[in-house]
N, C-alpha and C positions, 0 to 999 in steps of 0.2 A: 504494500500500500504506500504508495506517496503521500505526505505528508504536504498541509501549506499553511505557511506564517499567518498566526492570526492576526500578527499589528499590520504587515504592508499584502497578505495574499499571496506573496514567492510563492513556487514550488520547487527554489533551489535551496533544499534542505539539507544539513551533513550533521550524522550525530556523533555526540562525544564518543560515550563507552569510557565513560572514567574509571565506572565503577567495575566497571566487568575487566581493564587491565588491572586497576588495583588489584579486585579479589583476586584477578588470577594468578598476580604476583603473591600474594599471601597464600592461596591453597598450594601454589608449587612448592614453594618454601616448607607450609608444613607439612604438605606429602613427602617429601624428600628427607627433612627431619623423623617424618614417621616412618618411612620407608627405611632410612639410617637405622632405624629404632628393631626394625623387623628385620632386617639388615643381618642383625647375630645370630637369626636362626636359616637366613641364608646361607652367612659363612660358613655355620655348623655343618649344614645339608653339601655346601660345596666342596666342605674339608672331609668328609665322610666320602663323599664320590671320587675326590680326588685322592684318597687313601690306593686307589688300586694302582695308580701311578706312584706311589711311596710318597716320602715328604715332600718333595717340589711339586708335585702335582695337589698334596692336599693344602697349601701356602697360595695358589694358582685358583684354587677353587673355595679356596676360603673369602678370598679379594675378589673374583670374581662375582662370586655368591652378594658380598655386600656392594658390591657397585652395581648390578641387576635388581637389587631389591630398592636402593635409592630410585635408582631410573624409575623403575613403575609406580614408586611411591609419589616421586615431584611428579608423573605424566597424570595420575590420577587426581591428585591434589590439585594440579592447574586445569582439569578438565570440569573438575566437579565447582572451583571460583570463577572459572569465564562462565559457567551459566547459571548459577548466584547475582555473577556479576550485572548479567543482561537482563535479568530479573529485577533486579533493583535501577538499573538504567531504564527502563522500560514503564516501572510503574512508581519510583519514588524520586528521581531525579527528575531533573529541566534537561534531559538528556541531547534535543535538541538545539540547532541550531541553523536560523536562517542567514545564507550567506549574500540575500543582497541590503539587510537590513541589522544584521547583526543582534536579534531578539534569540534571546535562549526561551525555549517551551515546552514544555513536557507532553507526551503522548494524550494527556485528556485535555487538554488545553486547544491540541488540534483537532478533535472529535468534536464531531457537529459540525463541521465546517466543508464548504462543497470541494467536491474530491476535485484532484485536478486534470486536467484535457488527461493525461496520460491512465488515468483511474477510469475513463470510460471505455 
């Protein structure tokens, strides 16, 4: 849906998404932190597997173990704050912004208002 400025009627609309890089910077962070956390029972599982290789391999699968567990931790942490994030961009921010008049507006702010040429 195209959006148009309620104070001049633009349909040249560009939104922020403040909220949705922030959280997503915060959920990365602490999935990664979490994922660090779950991490030791990674390195445990990888230092077990790598036992069949003897010591270098359980040292290889230990580090590995907790660098895989990180990764999936921050990918999931940062997937589940970008849609937090657009959640709250979408219905509690002025998330909007018109670029030929420079009015920030939030998504009920543009409801009600007639759609524009491209919305038909």
């Amino acid at each position: 849906m195209t959006y148009r400025c309620p104070k001049c009627g633009s349909d040249r609309i560009a939104a922020k998404g403040y909220a949705r890089r922030a959280i997503c910077a915060i959920g990365t962070i602490a999935g990664a932190v979490g994922g660090a956390t779950g991490a030791a029972t990674g390195a445990e599982l990888g230092a077990v597997a790598g036992l069949v290789a003897g010591p270098p391999g359980a040292v290889v699968g230990g580090v590995a173990g907790a660098i895989v567990g990180a990764l999936f931790g921050g990918a999931a942490g940062g997937a589940a704050g970008a849609a937090l994030g657009e959640i709250v961009d979408e219905n509690i921010l002025d998330n909007f912004v018109c670029l030929a008049c420079e009015f920030s507006f939030g998504k009920t702010d543009a409801e009600g208002l007639e759609p524009s040429f491209y919305d038909l």
